[in-house]
C-alpha positions as CSV (number, residue, x, y, z in Angstrom):
1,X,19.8,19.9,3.4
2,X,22.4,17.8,2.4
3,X,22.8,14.1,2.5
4,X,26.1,11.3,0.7
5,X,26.6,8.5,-0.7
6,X,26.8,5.4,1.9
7,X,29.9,4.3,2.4
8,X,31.1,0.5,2.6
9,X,32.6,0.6,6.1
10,X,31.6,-0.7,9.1
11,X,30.8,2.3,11.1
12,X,27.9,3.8,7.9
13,X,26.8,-0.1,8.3
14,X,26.0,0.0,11.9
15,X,24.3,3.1,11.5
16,X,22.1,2.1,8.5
17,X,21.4,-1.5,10.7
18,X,20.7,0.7,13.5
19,X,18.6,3.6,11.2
20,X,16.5,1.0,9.8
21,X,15.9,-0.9,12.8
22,X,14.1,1.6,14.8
23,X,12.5,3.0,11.9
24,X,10.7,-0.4,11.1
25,X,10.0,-0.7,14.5
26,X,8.3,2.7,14.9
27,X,6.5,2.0,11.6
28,X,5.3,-1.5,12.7
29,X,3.7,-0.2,16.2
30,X,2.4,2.6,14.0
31,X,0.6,0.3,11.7
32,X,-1.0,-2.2,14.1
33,X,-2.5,1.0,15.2
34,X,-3.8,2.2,11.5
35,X,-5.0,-1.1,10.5
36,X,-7.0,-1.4,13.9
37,X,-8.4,2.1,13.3
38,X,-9.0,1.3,9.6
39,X,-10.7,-2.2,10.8
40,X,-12.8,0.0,13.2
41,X,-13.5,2.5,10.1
42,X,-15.1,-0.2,7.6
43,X,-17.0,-1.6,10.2
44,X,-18.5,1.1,12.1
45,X,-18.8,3.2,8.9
46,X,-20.1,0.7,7.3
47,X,-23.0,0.3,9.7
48,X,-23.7,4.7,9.9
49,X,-24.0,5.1,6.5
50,X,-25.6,3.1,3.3
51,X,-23.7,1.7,0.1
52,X,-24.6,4.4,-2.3
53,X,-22.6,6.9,0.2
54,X,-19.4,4.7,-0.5
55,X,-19.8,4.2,-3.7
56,X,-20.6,8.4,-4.0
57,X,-17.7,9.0,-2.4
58,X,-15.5,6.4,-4.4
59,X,-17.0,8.5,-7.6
60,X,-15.0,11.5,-6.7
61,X,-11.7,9.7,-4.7
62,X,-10.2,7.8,-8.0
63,X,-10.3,11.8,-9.4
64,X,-9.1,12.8,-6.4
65,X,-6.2,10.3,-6.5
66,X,-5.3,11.1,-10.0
67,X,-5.1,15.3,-9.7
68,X,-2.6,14.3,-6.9
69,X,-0.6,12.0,-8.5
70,X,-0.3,14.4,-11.2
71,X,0.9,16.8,-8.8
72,X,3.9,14.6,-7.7
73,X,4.9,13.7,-10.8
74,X,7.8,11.2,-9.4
75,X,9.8,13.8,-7.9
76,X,9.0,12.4,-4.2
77,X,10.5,8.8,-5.2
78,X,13.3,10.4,-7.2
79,X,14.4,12.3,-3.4
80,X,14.3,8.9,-1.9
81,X,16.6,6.7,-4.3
82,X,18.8,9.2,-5.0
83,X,22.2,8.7,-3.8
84,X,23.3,12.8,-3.2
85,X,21.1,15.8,-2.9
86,X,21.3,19.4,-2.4
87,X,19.5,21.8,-0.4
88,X,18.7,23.6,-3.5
89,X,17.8,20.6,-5.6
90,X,15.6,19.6,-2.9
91,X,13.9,23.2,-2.9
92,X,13.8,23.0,-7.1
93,X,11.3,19.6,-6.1
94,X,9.2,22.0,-3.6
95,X,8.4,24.8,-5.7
96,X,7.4,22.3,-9.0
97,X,5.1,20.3,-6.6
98,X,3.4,23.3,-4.8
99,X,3.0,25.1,-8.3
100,X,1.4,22.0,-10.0
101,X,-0.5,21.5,-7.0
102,X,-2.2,24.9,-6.9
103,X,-2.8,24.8,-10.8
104,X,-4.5,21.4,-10.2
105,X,-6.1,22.3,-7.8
106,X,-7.9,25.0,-9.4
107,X,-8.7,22.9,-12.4
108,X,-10.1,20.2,-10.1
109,X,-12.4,22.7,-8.6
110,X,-13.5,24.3,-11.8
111,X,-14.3,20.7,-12.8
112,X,-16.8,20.2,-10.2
113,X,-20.0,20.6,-12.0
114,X,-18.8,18.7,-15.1
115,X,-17.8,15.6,-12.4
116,X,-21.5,15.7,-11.0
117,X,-22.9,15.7,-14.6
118,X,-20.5,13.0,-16.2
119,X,-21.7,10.3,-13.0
120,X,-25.2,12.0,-13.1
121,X,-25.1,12.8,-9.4
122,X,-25.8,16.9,-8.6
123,X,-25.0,16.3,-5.1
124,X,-21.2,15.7,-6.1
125,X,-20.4,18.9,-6.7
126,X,-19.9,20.2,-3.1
127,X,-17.9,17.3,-2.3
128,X,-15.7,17.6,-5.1
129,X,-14.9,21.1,-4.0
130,X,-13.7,20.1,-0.8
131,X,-11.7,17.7,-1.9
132,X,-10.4,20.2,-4.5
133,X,-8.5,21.7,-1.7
134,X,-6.9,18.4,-0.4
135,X,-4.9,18.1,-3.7
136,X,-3.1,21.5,-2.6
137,X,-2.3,19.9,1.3
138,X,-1.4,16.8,-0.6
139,X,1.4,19.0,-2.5
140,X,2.7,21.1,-0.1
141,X,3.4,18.0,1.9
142,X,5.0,15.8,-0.3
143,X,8.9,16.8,-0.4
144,X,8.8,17.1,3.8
145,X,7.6,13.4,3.8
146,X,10.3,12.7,1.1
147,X,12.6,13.8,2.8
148,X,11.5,12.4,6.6
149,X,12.1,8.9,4.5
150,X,15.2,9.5,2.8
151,X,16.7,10.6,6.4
152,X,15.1,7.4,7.6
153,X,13.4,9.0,10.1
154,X,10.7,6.7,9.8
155,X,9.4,6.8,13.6
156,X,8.7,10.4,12.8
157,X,6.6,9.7,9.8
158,X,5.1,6.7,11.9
159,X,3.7,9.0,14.3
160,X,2.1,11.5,11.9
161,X,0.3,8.6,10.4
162,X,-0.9,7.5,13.5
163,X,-2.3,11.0,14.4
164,X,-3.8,11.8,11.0
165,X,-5.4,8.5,10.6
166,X,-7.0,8.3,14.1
167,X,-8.4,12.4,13.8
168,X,-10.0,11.7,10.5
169,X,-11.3,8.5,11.4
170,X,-13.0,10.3,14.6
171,X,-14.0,13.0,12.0
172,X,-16.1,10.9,9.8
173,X,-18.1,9.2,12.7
174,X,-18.4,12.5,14.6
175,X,-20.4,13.8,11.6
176,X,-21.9,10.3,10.1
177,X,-23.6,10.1,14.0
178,X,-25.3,13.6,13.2
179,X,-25.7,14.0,9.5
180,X,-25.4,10.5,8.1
181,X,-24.0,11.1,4.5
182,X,-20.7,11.4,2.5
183,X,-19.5,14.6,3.9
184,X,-18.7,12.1,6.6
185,X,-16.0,10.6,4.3
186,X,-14.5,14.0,2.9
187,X,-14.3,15.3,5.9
188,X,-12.0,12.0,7.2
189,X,-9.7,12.8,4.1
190,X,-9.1,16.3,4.6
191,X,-8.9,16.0,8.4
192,X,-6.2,13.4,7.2
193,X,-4.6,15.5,5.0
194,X,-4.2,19.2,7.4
195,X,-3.1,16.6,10.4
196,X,0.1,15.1,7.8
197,X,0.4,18.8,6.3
198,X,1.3,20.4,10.0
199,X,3.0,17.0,10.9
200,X,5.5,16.9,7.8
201,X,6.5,20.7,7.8
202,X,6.8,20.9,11.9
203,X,9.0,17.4,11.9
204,X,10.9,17.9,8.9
205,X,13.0,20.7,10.2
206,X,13.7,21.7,6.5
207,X,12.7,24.9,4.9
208,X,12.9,25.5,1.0
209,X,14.9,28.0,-0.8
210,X,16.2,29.3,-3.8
211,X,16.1,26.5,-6.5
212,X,19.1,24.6,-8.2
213,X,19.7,25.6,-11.8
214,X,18.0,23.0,-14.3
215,X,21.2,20.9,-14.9
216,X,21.3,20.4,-11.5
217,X,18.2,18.5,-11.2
218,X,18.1,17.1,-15.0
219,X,18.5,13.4,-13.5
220,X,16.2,13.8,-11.1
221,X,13.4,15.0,-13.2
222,X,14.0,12.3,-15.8
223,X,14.2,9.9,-12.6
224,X,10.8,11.1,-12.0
225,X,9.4,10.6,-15.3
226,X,9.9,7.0,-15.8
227,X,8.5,6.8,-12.0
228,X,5.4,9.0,-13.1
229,X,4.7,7.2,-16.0
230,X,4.2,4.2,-14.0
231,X,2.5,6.1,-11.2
232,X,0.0,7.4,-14.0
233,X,-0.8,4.1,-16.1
234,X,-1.0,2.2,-12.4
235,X,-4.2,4.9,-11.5
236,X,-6.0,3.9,-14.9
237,X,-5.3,0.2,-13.8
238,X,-6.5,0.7,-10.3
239,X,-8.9,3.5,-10.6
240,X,-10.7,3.1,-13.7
241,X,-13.2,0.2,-12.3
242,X,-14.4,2.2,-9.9
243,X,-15.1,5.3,-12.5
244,X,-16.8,2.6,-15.0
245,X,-18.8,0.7,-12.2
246,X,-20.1,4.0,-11.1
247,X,-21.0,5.5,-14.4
248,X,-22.9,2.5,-15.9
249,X,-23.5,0.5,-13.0
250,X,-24.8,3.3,-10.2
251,X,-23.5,4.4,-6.7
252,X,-24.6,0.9,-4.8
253,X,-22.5,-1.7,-6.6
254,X,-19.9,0.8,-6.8
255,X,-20.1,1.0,-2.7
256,X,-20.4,-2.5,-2.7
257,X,-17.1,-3.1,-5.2
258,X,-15.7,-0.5,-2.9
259,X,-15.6,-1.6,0.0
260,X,-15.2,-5.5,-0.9
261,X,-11.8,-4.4,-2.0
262,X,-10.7,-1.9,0.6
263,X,-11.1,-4.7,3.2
264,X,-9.3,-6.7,1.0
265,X,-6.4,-4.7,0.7
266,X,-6.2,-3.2,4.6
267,X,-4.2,-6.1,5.9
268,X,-1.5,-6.0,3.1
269,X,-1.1,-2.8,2.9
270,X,-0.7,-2.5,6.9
271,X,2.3,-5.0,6.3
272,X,3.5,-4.3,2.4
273,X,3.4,-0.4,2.6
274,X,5.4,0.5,5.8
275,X,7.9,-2.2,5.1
276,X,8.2,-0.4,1.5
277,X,9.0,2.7,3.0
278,X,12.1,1.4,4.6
279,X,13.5,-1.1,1.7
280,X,13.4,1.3,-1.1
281,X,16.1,3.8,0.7
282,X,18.1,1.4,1.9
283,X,18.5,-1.2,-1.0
284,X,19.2,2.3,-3.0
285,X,21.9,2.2,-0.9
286,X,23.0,-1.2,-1.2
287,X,22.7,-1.2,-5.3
288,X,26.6,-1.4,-5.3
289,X,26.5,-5.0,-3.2
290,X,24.9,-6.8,-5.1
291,X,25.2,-9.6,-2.6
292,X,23.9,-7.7,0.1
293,X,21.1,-6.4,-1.9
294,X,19.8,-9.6,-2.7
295,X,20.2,-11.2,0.4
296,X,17.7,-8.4,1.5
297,X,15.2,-8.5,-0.3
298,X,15.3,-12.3,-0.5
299,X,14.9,-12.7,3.5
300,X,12.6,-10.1,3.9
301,X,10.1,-11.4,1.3
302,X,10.2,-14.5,3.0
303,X,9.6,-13.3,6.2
304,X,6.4,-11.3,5.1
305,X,5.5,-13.9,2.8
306,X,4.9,-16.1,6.3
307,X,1.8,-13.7,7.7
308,X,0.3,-12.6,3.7
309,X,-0.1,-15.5,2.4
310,X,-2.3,-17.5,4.8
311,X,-4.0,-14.3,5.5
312,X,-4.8,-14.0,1.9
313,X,-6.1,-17.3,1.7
314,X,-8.1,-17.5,4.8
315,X,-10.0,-14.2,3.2
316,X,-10.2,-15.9,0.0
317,X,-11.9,-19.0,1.7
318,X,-14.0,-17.2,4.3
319,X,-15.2,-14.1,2.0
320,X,-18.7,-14.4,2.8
321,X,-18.9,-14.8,6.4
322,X,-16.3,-12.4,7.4
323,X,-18.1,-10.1,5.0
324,X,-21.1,-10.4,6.7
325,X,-19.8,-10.4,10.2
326,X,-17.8,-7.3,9.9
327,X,-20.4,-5.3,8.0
328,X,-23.6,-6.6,8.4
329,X,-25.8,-8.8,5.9
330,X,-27.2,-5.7,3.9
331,X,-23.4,-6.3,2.5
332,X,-23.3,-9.3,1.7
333,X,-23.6,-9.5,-2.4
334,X,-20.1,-7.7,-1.8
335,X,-18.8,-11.4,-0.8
336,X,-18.7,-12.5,-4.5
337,X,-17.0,-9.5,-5.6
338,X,-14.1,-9.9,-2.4
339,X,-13.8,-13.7,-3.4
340,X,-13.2,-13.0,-7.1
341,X,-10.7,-10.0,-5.9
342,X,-8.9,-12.4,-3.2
343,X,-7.9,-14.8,-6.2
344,X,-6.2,-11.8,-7.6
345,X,-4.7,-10.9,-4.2
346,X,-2.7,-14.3,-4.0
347,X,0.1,-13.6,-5.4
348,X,-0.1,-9.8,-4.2
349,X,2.3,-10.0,-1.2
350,X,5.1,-11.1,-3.2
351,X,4.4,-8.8,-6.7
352,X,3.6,-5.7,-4.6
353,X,7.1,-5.7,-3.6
354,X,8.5,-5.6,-7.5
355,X,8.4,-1.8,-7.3
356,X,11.2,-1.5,-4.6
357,X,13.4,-3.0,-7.4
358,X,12.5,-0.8,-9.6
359,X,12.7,1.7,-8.0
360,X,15.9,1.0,-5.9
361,X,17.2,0.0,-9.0
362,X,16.5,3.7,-11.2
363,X,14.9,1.4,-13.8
364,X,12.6,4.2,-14.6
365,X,12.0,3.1,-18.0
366,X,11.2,-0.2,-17.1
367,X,8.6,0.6,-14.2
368,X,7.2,3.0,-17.0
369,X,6.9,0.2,-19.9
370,X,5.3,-2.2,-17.3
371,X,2.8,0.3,-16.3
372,X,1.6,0.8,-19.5
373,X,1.0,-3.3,-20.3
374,X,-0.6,-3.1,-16.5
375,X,-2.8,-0.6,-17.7
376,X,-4.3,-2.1,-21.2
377,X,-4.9,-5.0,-19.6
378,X,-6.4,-4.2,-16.8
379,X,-8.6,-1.5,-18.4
380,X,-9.5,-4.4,-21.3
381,X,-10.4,-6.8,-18.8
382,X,-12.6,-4.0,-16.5
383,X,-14.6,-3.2,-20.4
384,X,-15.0,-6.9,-20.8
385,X,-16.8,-7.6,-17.1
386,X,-18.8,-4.5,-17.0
387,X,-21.6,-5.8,-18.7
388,X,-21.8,-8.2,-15.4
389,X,-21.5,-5.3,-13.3
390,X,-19.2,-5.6,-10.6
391,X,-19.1,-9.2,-10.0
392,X,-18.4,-9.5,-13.9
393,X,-15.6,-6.8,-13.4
394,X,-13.9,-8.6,-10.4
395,X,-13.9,-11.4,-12.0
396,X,-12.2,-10.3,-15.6
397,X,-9.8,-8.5,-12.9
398,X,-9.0,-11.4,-11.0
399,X,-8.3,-13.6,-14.2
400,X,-6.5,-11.1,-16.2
401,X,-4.1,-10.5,-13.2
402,X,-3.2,-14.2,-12.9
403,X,-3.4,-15.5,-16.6
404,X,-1.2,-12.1,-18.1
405,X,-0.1,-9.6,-15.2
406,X,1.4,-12.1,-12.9
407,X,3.6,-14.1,-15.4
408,X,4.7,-10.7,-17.5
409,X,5.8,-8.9,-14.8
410,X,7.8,-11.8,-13.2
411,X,9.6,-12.0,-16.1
412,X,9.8,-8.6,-16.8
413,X,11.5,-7.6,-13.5
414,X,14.1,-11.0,-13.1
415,X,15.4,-9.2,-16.7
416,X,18.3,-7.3,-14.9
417,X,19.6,-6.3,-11.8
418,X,20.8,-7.7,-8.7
419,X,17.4,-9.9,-7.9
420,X,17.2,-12.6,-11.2
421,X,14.3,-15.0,-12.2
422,X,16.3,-17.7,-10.3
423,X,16.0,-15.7,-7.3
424,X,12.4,-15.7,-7.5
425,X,11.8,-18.4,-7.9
426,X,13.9,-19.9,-5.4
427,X,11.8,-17.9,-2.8
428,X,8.4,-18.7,-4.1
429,X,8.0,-22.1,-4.8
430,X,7.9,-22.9,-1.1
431,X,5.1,-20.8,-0.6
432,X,3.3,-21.8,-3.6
433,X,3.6,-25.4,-2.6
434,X,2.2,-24.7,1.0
435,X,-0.8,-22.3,-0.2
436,X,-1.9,-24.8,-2.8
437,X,-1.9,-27.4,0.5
438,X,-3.9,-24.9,2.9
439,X,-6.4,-23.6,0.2
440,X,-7.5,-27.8,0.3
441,X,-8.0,-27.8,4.0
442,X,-9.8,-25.1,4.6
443,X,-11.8,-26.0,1.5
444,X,-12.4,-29.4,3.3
445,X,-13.1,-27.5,6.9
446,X,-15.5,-25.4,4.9
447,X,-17.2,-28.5,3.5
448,X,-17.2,-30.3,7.2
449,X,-17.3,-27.9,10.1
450,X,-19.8,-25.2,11.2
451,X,-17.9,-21.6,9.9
452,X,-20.5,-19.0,10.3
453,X,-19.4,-17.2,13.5
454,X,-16.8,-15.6,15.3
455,X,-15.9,-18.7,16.8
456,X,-15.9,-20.7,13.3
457,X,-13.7,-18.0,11.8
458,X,-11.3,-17.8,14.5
459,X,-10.9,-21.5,14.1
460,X,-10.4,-21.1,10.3
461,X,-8.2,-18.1,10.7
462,X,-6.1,-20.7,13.1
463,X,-6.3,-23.8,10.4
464,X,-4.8,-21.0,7.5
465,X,-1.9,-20.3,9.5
466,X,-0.9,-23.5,11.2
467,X,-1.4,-25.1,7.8
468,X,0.9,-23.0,5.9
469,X,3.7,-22.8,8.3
470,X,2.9,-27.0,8.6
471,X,3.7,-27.5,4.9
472,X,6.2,-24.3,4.2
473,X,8.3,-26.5,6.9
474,X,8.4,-29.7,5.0
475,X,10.9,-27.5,2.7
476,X,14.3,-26.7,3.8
477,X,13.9,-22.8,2.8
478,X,10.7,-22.4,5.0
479,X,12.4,-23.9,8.4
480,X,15.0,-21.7,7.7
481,X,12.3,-18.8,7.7
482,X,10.3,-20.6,10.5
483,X,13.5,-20.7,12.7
484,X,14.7,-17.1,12.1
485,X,10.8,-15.9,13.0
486,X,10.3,-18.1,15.8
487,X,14.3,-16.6,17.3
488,X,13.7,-13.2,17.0
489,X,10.1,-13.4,18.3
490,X,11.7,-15.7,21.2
491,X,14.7,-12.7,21.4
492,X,12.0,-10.2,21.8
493,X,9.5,-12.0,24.6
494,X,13.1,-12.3,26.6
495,X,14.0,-8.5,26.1
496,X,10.6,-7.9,27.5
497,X,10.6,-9.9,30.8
498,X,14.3,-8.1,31.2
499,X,12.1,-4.8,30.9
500,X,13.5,-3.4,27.6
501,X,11.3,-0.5,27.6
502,X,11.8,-0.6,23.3
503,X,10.8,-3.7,22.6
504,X,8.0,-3.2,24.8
505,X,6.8,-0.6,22.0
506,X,8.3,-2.4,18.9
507,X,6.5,-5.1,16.7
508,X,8.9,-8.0,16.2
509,X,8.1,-8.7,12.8
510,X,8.9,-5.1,11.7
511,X,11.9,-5.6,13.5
512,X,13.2,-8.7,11.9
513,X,12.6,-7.1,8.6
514,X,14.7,-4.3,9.8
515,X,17.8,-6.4,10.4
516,X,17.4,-8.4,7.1
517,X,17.7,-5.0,5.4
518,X,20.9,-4.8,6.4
519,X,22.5,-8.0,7.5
């Protein structure tokens, strides 16, 4: 196994264009598909089984999540961005994960009873001992996706997504219809987990071998454990609410917290983490073009930033009737808690993508040092709304994250680099403008028209939208964006009456992203 370093003529150029093309395509088919089977998971789900299930269940996950992030310990990121590797330094990364992944997941199950007793819950225990075994699947799996992505054979890893997702989503209402309960949810996550497992190792075509010696893989490692650190204080930031709500606030407004901000977070992720996948490998391989590199990332944050953002604040302005709609009224005290989480989301689509520089980059360190400031605040702000229970804790989030997070890490990432402050700026302050604009009409359609409905938020979701794009094109920045969208989505309706049989298949915002990657 054996990949080089990206060379600066035309032919490696073409083939990266051409790499990350179909690969973002693949990926963007892919995740209409997971976010319409996720969509179909919190709703139908949501309707089988009660809140204290979720919020049971999101008891043990955050535990879960940590064991097997422990377990990766950066090594799969520190395969991606770097620039050479070895079959046997890619077989040193296998045998640390699998070892750390069988040790934790011993612990984990060892753990059990002690999990049930710290949340008060007996019924925990079997759970957690299913999902003991997951962390072991998790690790065995992790260097064969690695390397699927570094190879940028993202259309492979598309399709293993697609299949896991869609078999543990049939899982957990299979079971929910016959024993309503959260063994319905662990069994969609190990379901998940055995469909990636046999996916990865069966695609990957790689076997390991016989390790490298440890000077071989000293970078990588060290790589890894600036990447870790972050990976590690970003779980206390992200996780720890749900571990406090559930241990002094009980199982129902932990399901309710739950799933207020897992509905929240489906449609950026469905745009923010597929498009990840592809930019972090192939700005690492643009780090010596500075130029090119920020030309990248600049037009492909605008283009997302044309879909999040008037997503986000349609959701923030229409919490409590889509809430309702999509779940049912016995959810709707989780409307507060989404609408105090939506303010935080804002300026998501733009800071979520802050990690591909530092990670493209190899600014360990510095993705270490922010993690930790991420994580004091955000635990100090989770301690200071718990009292309030999980409105209370939303809320401290939400204003935290805008007041402190937001304006650190902006700074903190424009420090070096090929992306500067300047950069940033020049790409956000045409969005901010035109938010700030469509937050006040759909606060005065809320005001005026009838909203509660299908029909009254498909009219809203319209209004977000056309309002956005309205005022982003009063700035000459946004009709560039709005030109280059409305050409390739034009470029791709004509490829399809010709009967391209690709584009038929491909999403044309996934591939526009593709070719600003590369142009």
């Amino acid at each position: 196994m054996r990949t080089g370093p990206v060379k600066g003529s035309a032919e490696p150029i073409n083939n990266l264009r051409r790499s990350a093309v179909h690969g973002t395509a693949a990926i963007g088919g892919a995740q209409v598909i997971k976010f319409l089977t996720q969509l179909l998971s919190v709703v139908i789900l949501a309707r089988l089984l009660a809140p204290s299930d979720f919020g049971l269940f999101a008891m043990l996950m955050p535990l879960a999540a940590f064991v097997m992030m422990l377990q990766d310990i950066g090594l799969s990121q520190a395969v991606v961005a770097s620039g050479e590797l070895t079959h046997e330094q890619a077989s040193t990364m296998f045998w640390i994960n699998a070892a750390l992944s069988l040790l934790l997941a011993l612990l984990f199950a060892l753990c059990a009873p002690l999990i049930a007793l710290f949340f008060g819950q007996p019924e925990l225990v079997g759970p957690a001992l299913a999902l003991a075994g997951t962390v072991l699947i998790s690790g065995l799996a992790t260097q064969h996706f690695a390397w699927l992505s570094k190879s940028l054979r993202f259309g492979t890893a598309a399709l293993i997504d697609i299949a896991s997702t869609l078999l543990g989503f049939l899982a957990a209402v299979a079971i929910a219809l016959v024993a309503p309960g959260i063994w319905a949810l662990v069994a969609s996550v190990l379901v998940a987990m055995v469909v990636g497992l046999i996916g990865a190792w069966t695609t990957a075509r790689w076997m390991p071998g016989r390790p490298a010696p440890f000077a071989e893989v000293r970078d990588l490692l060290r790589l890894g454990a600036g990447l870790s650190t972050f990976t590690l204080t970003n779980f206390f930031a992200r996780n720890l609410d749900n571990i406090m709500i559930g241990r002094w606030a009980g199982a129902v407004q932990l399901g309710l917290y739950d799933r207020a901000y897992k509905l929240l977070l489906f449609p950026l992720q469905q745009i923010n983490n597929p498009i990840g996948r592809v930019m972090v490998p192939v700005l690492a391989r643009l780090n010596d073009e500075p130029h090119r590199y920020r030309h990248a990332y600049r037009r492909t944050l605008r283009l997302m930033l044309l879909f999040t953002v008037p997503g986000v604040a349609f959701m923030l302005m229409f919490a409590h009737p889509l809430i309702t709609l999509l779940m049912g009224e016995r959810w709707a005290p989780a409307a507060t808690i989404f609408t105090w989480l939506a303010i935080a989301a804002l300026h998501q689509p733009m800071s979520a993508t802050f990690g591909w520089l530092f990670i493209s980059q190899k600014r360990g360190g510095d993705f270490a040092r922010w993690g930790i400031f991420n994580m004091i605040t955000s635990v100090a702000a989770f301690a200071i709304g718990l009292p309030w229970g999980a409105i209370g804790v939303a809320a401290a989030y939400a204003l935290s994250d805008v007041l402190i997070r937001m304006p650190a890490l902006w700074w903190w990432v424009g420090r070096s680099g090929p992306v500067r402050h300047r950069d940033l700026l020049d790409i956000v302050w045409p969005s901010a403008l035109a938010l700030s604009g469509t937050l006040a009409a759909l606060y005065l359609y809320r005001v005026v028209g009838d909203v509660p409905g299908l029909s009254g938020l498909m009219l809203g979701g319209f209004l977000a939208f056309g309002c956005f794009w309205a005022f982003l094109a009063v700035f000459a920045g946004g009709r560039e964006s709005l030109a280059e969208a409305g050409r390739l989505v034009g470029g791709r309706l004509a490829r399809f009456r010709q009967g391209d049989e690709t584009s038929r298949c491909v999403d044309g915002y996934s591939r526009s992203v593709a070719h600003a990657t590369v142009e």
